[in-house]
N, C-alpha and C positions, 0 to 999 in steps of 0.2 A: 259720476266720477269713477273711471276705473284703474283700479292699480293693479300693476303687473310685476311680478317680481322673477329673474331668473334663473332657474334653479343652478346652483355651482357645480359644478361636474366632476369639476379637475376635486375639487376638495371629497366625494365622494370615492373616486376612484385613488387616491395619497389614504384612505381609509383603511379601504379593502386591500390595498399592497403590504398591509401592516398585517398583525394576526386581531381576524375580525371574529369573533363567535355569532353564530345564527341569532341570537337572539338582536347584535349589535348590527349588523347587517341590515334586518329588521327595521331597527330604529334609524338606521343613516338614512333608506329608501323612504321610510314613510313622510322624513324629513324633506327629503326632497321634493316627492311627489305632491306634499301638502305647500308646498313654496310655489310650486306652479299652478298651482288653483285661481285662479282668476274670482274676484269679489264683484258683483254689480252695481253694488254699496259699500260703504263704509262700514255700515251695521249688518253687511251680509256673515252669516255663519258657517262656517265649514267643517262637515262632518266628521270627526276624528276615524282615522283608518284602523284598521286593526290588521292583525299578520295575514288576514285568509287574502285582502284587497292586495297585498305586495307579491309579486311572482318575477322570477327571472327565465329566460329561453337556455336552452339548451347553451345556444352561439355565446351569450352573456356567458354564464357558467364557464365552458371552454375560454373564452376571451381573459375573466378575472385569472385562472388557475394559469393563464399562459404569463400575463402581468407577473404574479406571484414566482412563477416558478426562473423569470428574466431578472426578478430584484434578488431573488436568490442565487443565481449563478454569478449576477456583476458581484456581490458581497464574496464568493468564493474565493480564495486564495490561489485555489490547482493543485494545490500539495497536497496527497494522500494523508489521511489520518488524522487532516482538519475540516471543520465546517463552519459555516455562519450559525451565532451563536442561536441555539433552540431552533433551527435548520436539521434537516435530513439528508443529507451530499452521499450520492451512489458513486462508481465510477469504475470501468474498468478497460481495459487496453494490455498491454504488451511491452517487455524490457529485451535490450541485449545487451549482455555483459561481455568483453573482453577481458576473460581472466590468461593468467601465465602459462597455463598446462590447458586452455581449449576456450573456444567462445562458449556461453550459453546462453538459453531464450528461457524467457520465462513468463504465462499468462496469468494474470491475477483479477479479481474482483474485489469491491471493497467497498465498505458505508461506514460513516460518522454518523450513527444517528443526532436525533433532537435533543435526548437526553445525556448527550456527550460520549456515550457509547462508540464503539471503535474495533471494527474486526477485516481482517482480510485477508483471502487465500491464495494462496501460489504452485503453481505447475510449471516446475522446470526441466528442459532437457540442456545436455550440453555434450559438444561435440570432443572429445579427451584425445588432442594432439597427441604425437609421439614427442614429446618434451618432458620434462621433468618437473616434479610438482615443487614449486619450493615448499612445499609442508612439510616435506619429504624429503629433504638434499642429501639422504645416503642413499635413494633408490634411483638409479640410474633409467634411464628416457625407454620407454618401449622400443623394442626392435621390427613392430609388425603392430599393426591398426590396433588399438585397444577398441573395446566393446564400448556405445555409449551410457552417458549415464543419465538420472533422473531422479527426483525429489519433490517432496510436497512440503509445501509452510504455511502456519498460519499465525495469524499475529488477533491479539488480543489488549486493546488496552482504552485510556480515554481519555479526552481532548478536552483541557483547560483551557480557556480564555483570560490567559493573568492582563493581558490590555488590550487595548483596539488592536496594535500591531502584532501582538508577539502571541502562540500560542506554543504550550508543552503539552506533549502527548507523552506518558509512560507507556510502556508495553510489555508481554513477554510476547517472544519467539518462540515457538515450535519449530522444530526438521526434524523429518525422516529422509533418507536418499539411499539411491542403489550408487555404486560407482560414479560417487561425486566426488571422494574426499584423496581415494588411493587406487591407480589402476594397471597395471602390467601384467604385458604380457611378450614373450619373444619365441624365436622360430622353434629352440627345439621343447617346445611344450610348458615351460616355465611361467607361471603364470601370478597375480593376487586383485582378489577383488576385493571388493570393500562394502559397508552399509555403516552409515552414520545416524546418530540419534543427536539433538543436539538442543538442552534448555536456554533458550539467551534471553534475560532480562534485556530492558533499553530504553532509550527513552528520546524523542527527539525535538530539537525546536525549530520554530517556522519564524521569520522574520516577513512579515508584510509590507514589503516595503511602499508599492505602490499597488492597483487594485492586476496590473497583468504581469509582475515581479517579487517573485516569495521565495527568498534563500533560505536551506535549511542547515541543520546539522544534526544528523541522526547517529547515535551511540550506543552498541548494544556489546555484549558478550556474555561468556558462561563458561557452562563446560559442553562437549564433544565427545561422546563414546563412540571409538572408531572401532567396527570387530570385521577383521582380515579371514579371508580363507583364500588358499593358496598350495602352491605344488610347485616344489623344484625338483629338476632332472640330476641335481646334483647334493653331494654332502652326504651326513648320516642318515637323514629322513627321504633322502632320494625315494622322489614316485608315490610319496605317501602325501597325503590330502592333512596340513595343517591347517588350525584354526587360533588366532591368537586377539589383542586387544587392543589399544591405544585409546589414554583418556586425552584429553586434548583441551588446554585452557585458550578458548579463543575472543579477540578483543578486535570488532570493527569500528571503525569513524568513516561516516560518508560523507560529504560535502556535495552539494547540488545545490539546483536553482530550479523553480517550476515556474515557466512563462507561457502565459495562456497566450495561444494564437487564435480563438476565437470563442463564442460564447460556450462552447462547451466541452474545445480541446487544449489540451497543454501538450507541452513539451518539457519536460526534462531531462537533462543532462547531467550527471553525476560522479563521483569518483571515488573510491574505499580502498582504504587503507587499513590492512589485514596482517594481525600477528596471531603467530600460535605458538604455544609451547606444548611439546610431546611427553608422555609421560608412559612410554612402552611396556607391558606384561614381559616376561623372561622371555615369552618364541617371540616375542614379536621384534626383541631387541638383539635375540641370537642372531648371529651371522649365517647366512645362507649354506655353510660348510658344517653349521650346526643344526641345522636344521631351521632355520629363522625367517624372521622377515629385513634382519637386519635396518631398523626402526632406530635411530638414532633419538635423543633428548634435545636435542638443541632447539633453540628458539627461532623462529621464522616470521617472513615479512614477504610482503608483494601487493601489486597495485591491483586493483580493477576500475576499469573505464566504462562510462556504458550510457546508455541514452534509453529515455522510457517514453512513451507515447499511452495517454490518460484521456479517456474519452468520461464527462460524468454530466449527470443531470438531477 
């Protein structure tokens, strides 16, 4: 009498898509491999395997980690700063922002590790219209191409799983930039440039709604130390190179959506809603006739629009 039994495949390979340890590996294959042993008896006996008899090819190897790394990206959301839980989510690609005073671009890299870790960095340029900043609504529009500007970010925080659907990621913000924040200049020589430093706590949530649909709402602000240097043709300080300061309380809300177009791209789309309040040094609040930057207090607002393009694996 011979009995034959066939080994389950599918039930091996639902194993190894899980987190399998070498030694568990081991024991799934040996399982199998002893299922398909054919008996010539009833009383035939079959030799117990040990790890040295179990081996996989190279193609296996490659094949399992390809499985593995497909159930990890369907489990992905798309939205930066999250991951499938004890998952490792890379991901990097490109933004463009249409703000009020110039577009800009920005490239970034980014991981969630396994252990909920959370970092990513940012290189910005942007192209500074001759329009008027609303940061700014006593400094009147360039009269002649302003110089472009440029910044670096990085973000630091980590990614809670409070349920299937929903995850909160705290973080802070780092900025430095050259001529991102204040920038004029006109024909006869008058000029101010800018560099900003900028702490922003924040913190953001993901809504999963579906597995290729994840709305978020990200919330950050701080403080902004804006420091001006600059040259007017005209007033008491005529022709002499001032340097003054602006602290800046700034508060964003973004609102987007991150919709995967295919196993390992997304798209988002976004919108932030941007206020600031000025808090200007004495030059920076004098009038241009005193020698200033004429830097008003008043509090500010303005949109940006923009779209991101997220490549991760």
């Amino acid at each position: 009498m011979r009995t034959h039994i066939i080994a389950p495949d599918l039930f091996l390979m639902e194993l190894i898509l899980t987190k399998i340890s070498k030694k568990q590996l081991f024991s799934t294959a040996a399982l199998i491999i002893a299922a398909n042993v054919y008996a010539d008896g009833l009383n035939q006996i079959v030799t117990p395997l040990t790890e040295s008899d179990v081996s996989l090819s190279e193609s296996d190897i490659r094949m399992l980690k390809k499985m593995a790394e497909k159930e990890k990206l369907a489990a992905y959301s798309g939205d930066l700063g999250t991951a499938p839980k004890d998952k490792t989510v890379s991901a990097t690609g490109a933004a463009l922002e249409e703000t009020p005073s110039g577009p800009q671009l920005f490239l970034f890299w980014t991981q969630t590790l396994a252990n909920g870790f959370y970092y990513e960095g940012r290189i910005y340029g942007k192209y500074n219209m001759r329009t008027q900043n609303p940061a700014f609504p006593d400094v009147p529009p360039s009269a002649e191409n302003n110089p472009q500007g440029y910044k670096g970010v990085i973000k630091l925080g980590y990614n809670f799983h409070l349920t299937s659907i929903y995850d909160i990621t705290p973080y802070l913000r780092l900025e430095a930039g050259h001529d991102m924040s204040l920038v004029y200049a006109d024909t006869n020589g008058d000029y101010i440039h800018s560099n900003n430093y900028a702490i922003l706590p924040g913190f953001k949530q993901t809504f999963k709604v579906t597995p290729i649909f994840a709305p978020y709402i990200d919330i950050y602000g701080g403080v902004s130390q804006v420091s001006l240097t600059g040259n007017m043709t005209q007033g008491a300080a005529a022709n002499q190179v001032q340097t003054a300061s602006v602290q800046q309380m700034q508060l964003t809300t973004e609102l987007g959506t991150s919709i995967k177009i295919s196993e390992h791209q997304a798209i988002i789309p976004y919108i932030q809603f941007v206020y600031t309040a000025n808090d200007p040094d004495a030059t920076a609040a004098a009038s241009y006739n005193n020698g200033g930057f004429n830097i008003s207090s008043l509090t500010a607002s303005q949109q940006v629009y923009a779209i991101k393009y997220s490549y991760s694996w």
